[in-house]
GUTI-406167 format. One record per atom (N, C-alpha, C, O, CB): x, y, z. Coordinates in steps of 0.001 Angstrom, whole numbers, plus 500000, padded with zeros to 6 digits. Glycine has a CB too. Example, Ala and Ser with C-alpha at 12.3 -4.5 7.8 and 13.67 -1.06 7.14 Angstrom:
# residues 2
513190494310507800/512300495500507800/513200496700507800/514236496681508465/511308495527509046/512850497750507080/513670498940507140/512900500030507870/513409501138508039/514084499402505725/
//
This chain:
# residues 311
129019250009421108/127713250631421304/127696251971420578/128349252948420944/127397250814422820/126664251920419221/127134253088418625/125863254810419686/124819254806420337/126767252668416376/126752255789419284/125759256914419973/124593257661419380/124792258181418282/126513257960420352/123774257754419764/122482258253419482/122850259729419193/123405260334420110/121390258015420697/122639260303418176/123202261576417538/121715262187417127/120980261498416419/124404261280416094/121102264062417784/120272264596417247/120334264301415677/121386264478415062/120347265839417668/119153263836415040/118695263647413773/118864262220413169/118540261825412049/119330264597412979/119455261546414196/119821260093413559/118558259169414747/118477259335415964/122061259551413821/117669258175413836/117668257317414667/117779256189415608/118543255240415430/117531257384414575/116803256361416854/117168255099417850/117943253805417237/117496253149416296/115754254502418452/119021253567417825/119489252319417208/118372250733416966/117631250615417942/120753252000418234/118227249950416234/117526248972416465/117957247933417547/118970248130418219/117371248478415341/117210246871417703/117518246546418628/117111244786418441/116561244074419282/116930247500419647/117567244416417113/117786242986416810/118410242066418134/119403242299418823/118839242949415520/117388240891418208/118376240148419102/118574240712420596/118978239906421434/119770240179418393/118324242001420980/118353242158422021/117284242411422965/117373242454424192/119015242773422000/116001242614422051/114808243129423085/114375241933424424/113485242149425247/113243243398421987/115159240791424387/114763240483425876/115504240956427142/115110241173428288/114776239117426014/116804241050426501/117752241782427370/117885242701428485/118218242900429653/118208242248426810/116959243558426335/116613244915427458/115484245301428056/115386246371428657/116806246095426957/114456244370427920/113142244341428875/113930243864430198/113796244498431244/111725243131428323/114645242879430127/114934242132431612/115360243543432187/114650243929433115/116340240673431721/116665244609431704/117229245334432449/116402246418432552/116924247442432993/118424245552432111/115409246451432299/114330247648432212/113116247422433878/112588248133434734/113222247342430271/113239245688433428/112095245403434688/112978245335436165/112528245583437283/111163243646434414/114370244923435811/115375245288437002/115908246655437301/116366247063438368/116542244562436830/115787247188436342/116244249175436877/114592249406437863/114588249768439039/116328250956434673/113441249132437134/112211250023437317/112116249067439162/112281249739440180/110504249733435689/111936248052439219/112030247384440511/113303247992441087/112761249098441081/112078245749440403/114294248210441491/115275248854441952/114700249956442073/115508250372442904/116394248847441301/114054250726441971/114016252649441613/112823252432442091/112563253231442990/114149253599439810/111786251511441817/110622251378442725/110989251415444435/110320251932445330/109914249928442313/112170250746444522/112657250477446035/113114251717446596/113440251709447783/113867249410446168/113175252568446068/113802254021446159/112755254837447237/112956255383448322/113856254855444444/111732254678446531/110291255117447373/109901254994448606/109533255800449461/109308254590446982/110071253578448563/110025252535449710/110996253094450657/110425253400451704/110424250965449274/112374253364450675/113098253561452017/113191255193451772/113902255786452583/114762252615452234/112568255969450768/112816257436451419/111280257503451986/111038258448452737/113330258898450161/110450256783451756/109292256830453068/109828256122454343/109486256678455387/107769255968452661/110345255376454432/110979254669455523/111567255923456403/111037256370457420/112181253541454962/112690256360455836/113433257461455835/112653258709456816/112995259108457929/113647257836454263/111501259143455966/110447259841456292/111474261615456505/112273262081455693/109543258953457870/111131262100457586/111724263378458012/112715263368459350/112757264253460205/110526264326458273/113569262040459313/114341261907459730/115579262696459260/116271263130460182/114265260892459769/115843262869458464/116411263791457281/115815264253456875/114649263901456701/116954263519456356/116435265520456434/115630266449455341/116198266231453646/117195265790453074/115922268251455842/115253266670453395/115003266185451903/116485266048450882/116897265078450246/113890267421451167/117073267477451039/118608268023450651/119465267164451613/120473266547451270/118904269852450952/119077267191452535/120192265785453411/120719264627452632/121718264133452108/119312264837454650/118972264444452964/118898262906451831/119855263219450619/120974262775450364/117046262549450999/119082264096449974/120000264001448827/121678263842448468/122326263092447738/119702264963448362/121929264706449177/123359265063449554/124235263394450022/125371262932449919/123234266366451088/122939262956450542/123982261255451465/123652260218450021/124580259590449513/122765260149453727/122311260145449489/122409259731448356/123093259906447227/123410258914446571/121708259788448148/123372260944446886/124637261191446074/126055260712446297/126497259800445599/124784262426446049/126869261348447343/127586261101447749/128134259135447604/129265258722447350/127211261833448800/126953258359447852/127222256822448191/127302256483446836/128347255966446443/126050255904449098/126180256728445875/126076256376444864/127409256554444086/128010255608443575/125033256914444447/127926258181444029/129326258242443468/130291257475443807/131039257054442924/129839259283443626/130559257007445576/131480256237446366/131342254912445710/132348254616445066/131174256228447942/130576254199445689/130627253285444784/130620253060443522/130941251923443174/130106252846444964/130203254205442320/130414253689441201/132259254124440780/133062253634439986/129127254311440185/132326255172441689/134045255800441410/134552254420441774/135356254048440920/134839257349442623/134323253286442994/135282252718443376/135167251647441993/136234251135441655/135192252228444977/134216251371441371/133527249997440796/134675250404439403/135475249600438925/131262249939440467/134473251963438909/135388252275437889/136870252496438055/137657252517437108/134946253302437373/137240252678439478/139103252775439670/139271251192439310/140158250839438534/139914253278441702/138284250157439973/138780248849439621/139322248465438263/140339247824438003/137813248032439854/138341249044437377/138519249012436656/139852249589435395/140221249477434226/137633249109436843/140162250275436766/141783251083435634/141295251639435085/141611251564433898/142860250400434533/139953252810435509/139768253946434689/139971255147436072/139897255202437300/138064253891433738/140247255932434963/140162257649435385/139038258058436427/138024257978435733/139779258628433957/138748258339437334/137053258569437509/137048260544438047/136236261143438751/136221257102439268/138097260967437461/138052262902437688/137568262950435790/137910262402434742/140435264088438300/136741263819436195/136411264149434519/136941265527433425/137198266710433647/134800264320434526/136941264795432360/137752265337431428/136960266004430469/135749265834430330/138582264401430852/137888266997429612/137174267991428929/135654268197428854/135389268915429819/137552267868427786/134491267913428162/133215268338428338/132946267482429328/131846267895429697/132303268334427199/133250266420430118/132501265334430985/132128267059432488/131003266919432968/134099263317431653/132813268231433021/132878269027433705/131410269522433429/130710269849434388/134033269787433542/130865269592431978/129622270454431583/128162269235431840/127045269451432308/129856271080429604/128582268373431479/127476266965431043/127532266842432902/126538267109433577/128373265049429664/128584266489433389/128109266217434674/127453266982435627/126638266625436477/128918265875435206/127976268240435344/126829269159436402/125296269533435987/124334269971436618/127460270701436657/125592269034434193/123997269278433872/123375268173434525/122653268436435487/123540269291432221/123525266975434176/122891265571434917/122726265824436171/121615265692436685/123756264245434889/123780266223436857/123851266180438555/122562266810438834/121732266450439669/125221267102439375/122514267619438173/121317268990438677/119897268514438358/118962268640439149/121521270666437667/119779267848436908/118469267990436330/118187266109436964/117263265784437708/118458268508434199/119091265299436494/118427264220437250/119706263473438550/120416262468438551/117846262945435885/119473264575439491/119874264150440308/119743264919441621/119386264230442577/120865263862439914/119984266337441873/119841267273442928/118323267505442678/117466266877443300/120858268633442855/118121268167442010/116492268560441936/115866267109441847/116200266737442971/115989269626440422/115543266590441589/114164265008441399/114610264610442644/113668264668443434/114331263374439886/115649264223443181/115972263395444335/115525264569445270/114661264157446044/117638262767444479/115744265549445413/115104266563446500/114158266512446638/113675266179447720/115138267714446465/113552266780445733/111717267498445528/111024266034445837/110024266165446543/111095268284443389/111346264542445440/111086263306445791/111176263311447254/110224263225448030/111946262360445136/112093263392447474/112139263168449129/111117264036450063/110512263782451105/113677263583449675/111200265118449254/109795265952450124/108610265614449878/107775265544450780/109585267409449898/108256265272448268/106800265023448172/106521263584449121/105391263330449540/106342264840446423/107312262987449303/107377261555449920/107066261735451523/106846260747452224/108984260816449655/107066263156452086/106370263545452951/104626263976453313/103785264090454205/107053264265453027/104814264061452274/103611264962452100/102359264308450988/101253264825450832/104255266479451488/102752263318450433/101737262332449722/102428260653449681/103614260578450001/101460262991447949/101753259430449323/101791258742449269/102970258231448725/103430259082447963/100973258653449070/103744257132448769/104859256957447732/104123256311446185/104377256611445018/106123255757448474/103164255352446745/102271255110445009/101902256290444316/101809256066443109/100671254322445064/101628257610444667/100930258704444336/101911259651443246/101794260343442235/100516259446445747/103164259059444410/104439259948444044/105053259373442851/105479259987441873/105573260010445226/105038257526443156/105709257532441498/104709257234440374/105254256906439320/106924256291441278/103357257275440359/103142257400439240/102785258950438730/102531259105437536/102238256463439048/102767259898439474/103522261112439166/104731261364438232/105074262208437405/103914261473440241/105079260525438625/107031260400437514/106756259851436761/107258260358435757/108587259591437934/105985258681436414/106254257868435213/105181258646434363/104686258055433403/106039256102435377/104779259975434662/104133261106433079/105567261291432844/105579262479432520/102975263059433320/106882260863432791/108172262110432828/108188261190430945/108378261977430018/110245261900434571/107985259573430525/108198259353429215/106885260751427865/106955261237426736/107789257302429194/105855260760429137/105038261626427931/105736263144427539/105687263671426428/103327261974428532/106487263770428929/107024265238428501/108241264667427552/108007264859426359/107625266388429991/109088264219427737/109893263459426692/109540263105425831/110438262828425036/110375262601426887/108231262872425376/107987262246423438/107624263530423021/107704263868421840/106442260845422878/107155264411424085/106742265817423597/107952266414423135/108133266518421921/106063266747424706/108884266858424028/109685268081424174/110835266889422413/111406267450421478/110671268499426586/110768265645422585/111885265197421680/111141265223420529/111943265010419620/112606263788421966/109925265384420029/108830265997418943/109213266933418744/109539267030417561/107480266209419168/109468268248419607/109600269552419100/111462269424418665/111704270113417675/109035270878420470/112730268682419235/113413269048419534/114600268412418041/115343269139417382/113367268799421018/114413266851417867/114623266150417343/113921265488415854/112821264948415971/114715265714418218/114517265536414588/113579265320413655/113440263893413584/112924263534412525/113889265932412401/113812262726414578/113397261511414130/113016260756415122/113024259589415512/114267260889413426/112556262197415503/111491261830417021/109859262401416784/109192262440417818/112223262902418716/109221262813415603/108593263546415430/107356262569415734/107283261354415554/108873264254414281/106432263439416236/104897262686416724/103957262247415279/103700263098414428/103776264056417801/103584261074415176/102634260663413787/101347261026414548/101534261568415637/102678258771413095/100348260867414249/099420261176414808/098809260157416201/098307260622417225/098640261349413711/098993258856415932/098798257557416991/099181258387417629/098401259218418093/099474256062417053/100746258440417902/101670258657418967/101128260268419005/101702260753419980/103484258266418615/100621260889418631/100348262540419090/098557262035420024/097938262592420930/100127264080417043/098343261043419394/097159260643420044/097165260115421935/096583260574422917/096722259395419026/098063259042421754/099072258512423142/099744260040424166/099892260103425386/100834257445422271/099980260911423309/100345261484424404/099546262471424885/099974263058425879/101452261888424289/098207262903424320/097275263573424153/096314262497425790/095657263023426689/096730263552422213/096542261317425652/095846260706426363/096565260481427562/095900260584428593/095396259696425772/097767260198427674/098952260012428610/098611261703429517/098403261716430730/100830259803427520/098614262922428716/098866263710429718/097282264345430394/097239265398431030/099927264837429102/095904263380430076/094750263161430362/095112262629431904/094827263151432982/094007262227429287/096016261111431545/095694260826433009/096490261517433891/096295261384435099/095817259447433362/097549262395433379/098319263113434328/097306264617434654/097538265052435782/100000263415433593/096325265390433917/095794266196434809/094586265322435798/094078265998436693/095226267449433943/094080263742435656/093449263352436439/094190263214438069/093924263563439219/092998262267435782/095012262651437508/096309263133439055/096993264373439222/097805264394440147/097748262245439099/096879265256438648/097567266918439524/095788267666439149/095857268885439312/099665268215438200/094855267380438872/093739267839438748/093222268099439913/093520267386440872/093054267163438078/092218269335440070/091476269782441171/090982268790442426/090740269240443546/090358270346440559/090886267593442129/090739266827442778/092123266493443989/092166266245445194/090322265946441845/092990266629443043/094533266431443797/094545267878444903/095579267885445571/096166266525442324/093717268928445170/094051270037445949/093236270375446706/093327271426447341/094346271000445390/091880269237446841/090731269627447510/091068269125448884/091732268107449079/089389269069446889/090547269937449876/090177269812451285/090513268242451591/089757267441451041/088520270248451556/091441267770452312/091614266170452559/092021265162451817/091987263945452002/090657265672452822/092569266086450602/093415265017449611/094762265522449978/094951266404450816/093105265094447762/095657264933449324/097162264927449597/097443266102449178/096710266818448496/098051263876448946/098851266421449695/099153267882449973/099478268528448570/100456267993448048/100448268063451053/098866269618447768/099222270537446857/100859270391446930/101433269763446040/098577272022447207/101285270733447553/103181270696446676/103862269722446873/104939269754446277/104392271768447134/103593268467447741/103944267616447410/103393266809445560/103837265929444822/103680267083448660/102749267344445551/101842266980443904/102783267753443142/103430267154442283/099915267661443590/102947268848443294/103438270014442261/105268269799442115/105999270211441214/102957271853443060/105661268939443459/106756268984443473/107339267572442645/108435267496442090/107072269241444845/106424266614442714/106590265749441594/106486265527440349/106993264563439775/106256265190441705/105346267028439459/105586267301438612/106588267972438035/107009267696436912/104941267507438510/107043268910438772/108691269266438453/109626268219438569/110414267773437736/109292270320439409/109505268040439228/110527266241439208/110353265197437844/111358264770437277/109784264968440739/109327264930437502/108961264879436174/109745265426434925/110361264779434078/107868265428436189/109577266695435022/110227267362433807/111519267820433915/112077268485433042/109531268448433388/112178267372435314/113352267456435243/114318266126434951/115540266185434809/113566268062436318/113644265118434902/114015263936434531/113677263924433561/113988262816433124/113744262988435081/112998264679432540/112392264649431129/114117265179429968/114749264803428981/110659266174431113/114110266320431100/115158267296430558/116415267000430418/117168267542429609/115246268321431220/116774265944431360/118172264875431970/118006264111430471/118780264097429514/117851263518433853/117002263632430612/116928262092429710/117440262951428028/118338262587427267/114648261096429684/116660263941427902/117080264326426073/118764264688426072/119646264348425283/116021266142425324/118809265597427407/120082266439427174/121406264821426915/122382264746426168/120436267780429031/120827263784427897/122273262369427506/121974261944425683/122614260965425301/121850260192428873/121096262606424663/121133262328423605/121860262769422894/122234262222421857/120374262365423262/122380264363423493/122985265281422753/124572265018423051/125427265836422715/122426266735423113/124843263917423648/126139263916424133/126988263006423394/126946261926423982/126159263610425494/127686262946422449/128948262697421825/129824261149422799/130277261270423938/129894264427421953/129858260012422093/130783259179422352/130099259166424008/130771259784424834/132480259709421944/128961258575424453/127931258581425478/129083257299426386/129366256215425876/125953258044424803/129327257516427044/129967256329428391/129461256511429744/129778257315430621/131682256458428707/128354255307429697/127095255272430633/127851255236432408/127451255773433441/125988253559430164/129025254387432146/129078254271433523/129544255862434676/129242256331435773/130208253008433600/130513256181433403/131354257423433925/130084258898433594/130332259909434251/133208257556432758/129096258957432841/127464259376432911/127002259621434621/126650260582435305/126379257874432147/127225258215434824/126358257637435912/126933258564437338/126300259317438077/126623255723436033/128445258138437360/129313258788438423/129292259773438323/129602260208439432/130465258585438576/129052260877437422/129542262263437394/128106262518437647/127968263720437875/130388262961436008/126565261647437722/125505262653437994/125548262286439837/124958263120440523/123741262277436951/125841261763440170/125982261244441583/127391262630442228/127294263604442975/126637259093441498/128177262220441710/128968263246442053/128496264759442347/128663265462443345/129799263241441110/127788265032441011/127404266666440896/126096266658441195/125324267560440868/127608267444439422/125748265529441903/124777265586442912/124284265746444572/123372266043445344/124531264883442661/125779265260444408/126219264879446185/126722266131446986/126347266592448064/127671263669446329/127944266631445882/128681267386446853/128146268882446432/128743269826446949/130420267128446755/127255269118445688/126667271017445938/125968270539446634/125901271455447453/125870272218444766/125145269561447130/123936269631448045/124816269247449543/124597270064450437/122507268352447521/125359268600449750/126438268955450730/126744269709450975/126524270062452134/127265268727450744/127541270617450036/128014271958450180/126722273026450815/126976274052451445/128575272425448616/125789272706450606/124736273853450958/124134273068452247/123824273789453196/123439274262449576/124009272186452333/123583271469453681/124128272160454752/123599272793455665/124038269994453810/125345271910454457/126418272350455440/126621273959455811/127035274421456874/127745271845454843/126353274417455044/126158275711454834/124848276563455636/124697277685456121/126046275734453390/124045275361455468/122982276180455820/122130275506457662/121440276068458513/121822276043454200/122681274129457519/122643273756458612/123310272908459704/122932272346460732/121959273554458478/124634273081458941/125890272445459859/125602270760459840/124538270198459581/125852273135461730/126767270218460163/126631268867460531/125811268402461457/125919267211461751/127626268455460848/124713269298462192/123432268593463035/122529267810461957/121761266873462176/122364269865463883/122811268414460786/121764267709459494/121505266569459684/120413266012459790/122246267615458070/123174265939459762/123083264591459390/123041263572460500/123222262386460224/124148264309458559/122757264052462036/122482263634463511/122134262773462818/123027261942462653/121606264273464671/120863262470462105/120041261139462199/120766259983461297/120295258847461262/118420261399461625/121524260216460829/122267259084459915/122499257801460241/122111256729459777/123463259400459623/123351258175461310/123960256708462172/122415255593462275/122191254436461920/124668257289464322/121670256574462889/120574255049463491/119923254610461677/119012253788461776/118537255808465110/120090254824460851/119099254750459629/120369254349458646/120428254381457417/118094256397459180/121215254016459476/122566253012458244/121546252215457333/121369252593456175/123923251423459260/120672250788457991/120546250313457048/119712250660455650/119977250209454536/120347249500457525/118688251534455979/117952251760454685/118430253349453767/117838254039452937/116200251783455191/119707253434454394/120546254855453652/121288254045452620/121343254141451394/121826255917454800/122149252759453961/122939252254452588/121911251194451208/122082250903450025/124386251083453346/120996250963452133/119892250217450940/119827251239449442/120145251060448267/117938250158451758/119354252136450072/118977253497448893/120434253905448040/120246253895446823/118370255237449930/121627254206448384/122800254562448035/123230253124447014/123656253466445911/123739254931449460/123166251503447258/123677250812446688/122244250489445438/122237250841444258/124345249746447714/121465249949445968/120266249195445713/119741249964444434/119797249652443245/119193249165447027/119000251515445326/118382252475444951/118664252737444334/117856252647443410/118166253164445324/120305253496443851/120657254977442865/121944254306442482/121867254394441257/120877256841443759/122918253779442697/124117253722441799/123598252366441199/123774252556439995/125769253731442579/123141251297441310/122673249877440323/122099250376439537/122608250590438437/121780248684440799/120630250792439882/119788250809438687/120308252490437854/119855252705436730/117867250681439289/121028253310438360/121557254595437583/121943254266436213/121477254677435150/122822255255438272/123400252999436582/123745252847435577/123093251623434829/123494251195433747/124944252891435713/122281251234435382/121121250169434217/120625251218433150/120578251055431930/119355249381435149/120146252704434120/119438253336433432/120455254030432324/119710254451431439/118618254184434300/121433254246432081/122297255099430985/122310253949430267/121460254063429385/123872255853431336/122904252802430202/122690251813429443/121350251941428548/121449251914427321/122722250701430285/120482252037428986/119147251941428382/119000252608427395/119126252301426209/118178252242429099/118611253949428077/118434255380427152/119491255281426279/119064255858425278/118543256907427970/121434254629425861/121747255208425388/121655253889424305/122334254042423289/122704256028425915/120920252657424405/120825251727423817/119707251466423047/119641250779422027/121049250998424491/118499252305423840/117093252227422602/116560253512422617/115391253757422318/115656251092422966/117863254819423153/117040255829422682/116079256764423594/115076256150423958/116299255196421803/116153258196424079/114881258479424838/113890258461425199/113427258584426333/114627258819424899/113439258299424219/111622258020424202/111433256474424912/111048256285426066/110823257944422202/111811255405423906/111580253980423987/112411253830426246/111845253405427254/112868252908422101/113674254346426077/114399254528427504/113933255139428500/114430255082429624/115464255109427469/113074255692428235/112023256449429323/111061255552429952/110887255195431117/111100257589428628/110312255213428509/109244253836429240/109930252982430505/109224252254431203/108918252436427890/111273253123430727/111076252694431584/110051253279432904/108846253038432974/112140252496431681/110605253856433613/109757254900433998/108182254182434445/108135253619435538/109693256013432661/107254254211433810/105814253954433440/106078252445434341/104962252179434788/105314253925431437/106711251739434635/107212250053435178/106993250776436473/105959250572437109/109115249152434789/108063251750436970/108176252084438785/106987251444439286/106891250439439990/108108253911439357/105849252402438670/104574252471439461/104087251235440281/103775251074441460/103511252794438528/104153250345439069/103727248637439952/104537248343440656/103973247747441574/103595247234439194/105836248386440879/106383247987441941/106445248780443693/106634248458444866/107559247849441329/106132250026442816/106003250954444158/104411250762444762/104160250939445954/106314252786443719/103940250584444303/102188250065444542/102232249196445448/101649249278446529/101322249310443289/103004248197445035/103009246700445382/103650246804446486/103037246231447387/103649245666444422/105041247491446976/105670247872448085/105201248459449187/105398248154450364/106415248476447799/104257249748448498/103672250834449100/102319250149450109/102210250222451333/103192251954447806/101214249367448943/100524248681449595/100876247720450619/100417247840451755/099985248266448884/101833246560450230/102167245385450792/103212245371452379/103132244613453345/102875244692449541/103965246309452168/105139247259453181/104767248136453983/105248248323455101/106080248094452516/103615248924453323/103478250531454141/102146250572454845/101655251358455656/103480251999452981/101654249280454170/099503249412454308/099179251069453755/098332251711454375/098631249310456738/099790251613452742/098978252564451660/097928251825450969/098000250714450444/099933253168450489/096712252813451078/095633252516450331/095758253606449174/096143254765449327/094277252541451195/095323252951447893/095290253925446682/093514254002446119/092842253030445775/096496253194445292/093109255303446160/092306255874445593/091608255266444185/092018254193443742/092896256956445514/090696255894443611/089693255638442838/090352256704441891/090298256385440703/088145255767443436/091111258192442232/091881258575441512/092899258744440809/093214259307439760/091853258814441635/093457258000441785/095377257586441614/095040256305440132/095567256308439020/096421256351443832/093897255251440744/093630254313439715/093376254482438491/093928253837437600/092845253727439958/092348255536438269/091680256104437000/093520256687436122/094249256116435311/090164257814437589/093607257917436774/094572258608436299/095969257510436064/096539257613434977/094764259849437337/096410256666436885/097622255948436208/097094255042435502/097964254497434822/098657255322437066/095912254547435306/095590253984433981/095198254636432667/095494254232431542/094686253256434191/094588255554432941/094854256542431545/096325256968431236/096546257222430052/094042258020431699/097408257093432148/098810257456431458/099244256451430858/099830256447429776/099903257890432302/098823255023431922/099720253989431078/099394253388429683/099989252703428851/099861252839431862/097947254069429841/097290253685427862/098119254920427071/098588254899425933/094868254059427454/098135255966428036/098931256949426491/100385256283426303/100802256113425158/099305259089426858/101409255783427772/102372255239426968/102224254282426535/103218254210425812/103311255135427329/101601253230426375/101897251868425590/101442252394424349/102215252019423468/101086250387426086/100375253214423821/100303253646422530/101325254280421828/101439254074420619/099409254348422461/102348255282422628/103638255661422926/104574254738422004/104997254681420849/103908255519424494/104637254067423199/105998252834423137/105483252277422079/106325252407421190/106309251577424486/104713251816421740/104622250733420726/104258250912418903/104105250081418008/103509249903421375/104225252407418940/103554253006417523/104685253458417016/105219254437417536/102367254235417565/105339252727415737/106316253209415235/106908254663415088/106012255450414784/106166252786414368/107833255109415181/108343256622414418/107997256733413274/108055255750412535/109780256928414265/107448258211412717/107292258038411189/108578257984410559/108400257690409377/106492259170410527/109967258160410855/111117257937410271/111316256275410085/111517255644409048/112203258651411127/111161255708411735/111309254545411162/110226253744410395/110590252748409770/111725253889412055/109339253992410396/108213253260409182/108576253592408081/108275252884407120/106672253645409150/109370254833407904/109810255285406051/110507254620405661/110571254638404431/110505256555405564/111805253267406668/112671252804406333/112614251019406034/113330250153405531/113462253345407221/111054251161406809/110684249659406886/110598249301405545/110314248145405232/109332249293407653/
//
């Protein structure tokens, strides 16, 4: 699997694009399910709890999945820098700020909130990367993509009897911190998704532990025991399967194209949210995640001007 290097582009992807749709529609269904049991979950835990027990499982199992394997799972020279960046940007912060907005607004509301995170990513890898640069389509797509995202954090999202202001605000940071996760695994040298995967779980688990504990002793985690089953649902199901579906992805077609995943959650969390929770979704939530999902498919599907120079 060769690595995605600033200035070189996305690898092609002959022969494999059913593959990686299948593992794209199985990460985004998995991560859709995520929603589903931290509403379950609710404020039985607190948000950093959550996080802290989600981390923690996710690492417990991918460390054990890689000792099987007769690998190393303590990390070595830069893996110390890459893992606490991941831990932090997509893993302590999004899994926090998720778990709270998941209080405080809908879980459909909440993930198509996240799936704007492929439009800050075609942006920020436009400014960042030269063979990521926006043609105009694609400057058009994201021009429209982040339309339907002020229709969902728009004035409408803060008026008198709509869902709560920071639960909204807290999913847009969640957004761009999964924006920020996704470029920074581009910049990384000889990319090994699984040991990726463990070290963001790791340097996810145990500072938010560490401060849990710190700040509110082991009463935190009182509620654990009765909520085994949909903790360990979230820890196996949720965050260590589809984690490492997801490094696979991004490091196989690339940020931008690896993001789209992302933009998938929504229908499955809809479908959960409605079918599981009896959530009703709005006339706004509708408008606005259908205007994002026209800016990404214009996105996803409009060549790079690098790669059209090569066609």
């Amino acid at each position: 699997m060769s690595q995605v290097l600033p200035g070189q582009p996305s690898p092609s992807l002959p022969g494999g694009t059913a593959l990686l749709l299948g593992q794209m529609l199985l990460c985004s269904c998995l991560w859709g399910s995520s929603f589903l049991l931290m509403k379950l979950i609710g404020t039985e835990i607190s948000p950093l709890a959550l996080t802290a027990l989600r981390g923690l499982m996710g690492a417990i199992l991918l460390g054990l999945w890689l000792a099987t394997r007769g690998e190393n799972v303590l990390p070595q020279g830069r893996e110390w820098r890459d893992w606490a960046l991941l831990g932090l940007l997509q893993g302590a912060i999004p899994n926090t700020l998720t778990a709270y907005a998941l209080t405080q607004i809908t879980a459909s509301l909440t993930s198509l909130i996240q799936a704007c995170t492929p439009l800050i990513v075609a942006l920020l890898a436009h400014l960042l990367f030269a063979d990521e640069r926006l043609s105009a389509k694609r400057a058009l797509g994201v021009l429209i993509g982040f339309s339907g995202m002020a229709i969902l954090l728009g004035p409408a999202a803060f008026a008198s009897g709509t869902p709560s202001a920071m639960g909204t605000l807290a999913m847009a940071v969640t957004a761009l911190s999964y924006a920020l996760g996704n470029l920074y695994i581009r910049s990384i040298p000889k990319v090994r998704p699984a040991r990726l995967a463990l070290g963001q779980q790791v340097f996810s688990g145990l500072p938010t532990l560490a401060l849990v504990l710190a700040l509110s002793g082991p009463a935190a985690f009182a509620a654990a025991p009765g909520l085994a089953l949909p903790l360990l649902a979230l820890g196996i199901f949720a965050t260590a399967l589809p984690i490492l579906l997801y490094m696979h992805i991004v490091h196989r077609a690339g940020p931008v194209l690896g993001s789209m995943n992302g933009y998938l959650v929504p229908f499955w969390t809809i479908l959960m949210g409605v079918g599981l929770l009896g959530e009703s979704i709005g006339l706004r939530e509708i408008t606005g995640g259908l205007v994002v999902l026209a800016g990404l498919v214009i996105v996803s599907l409009t060549r790079r001007p690098a790669a059209a120079a090569k066609a």
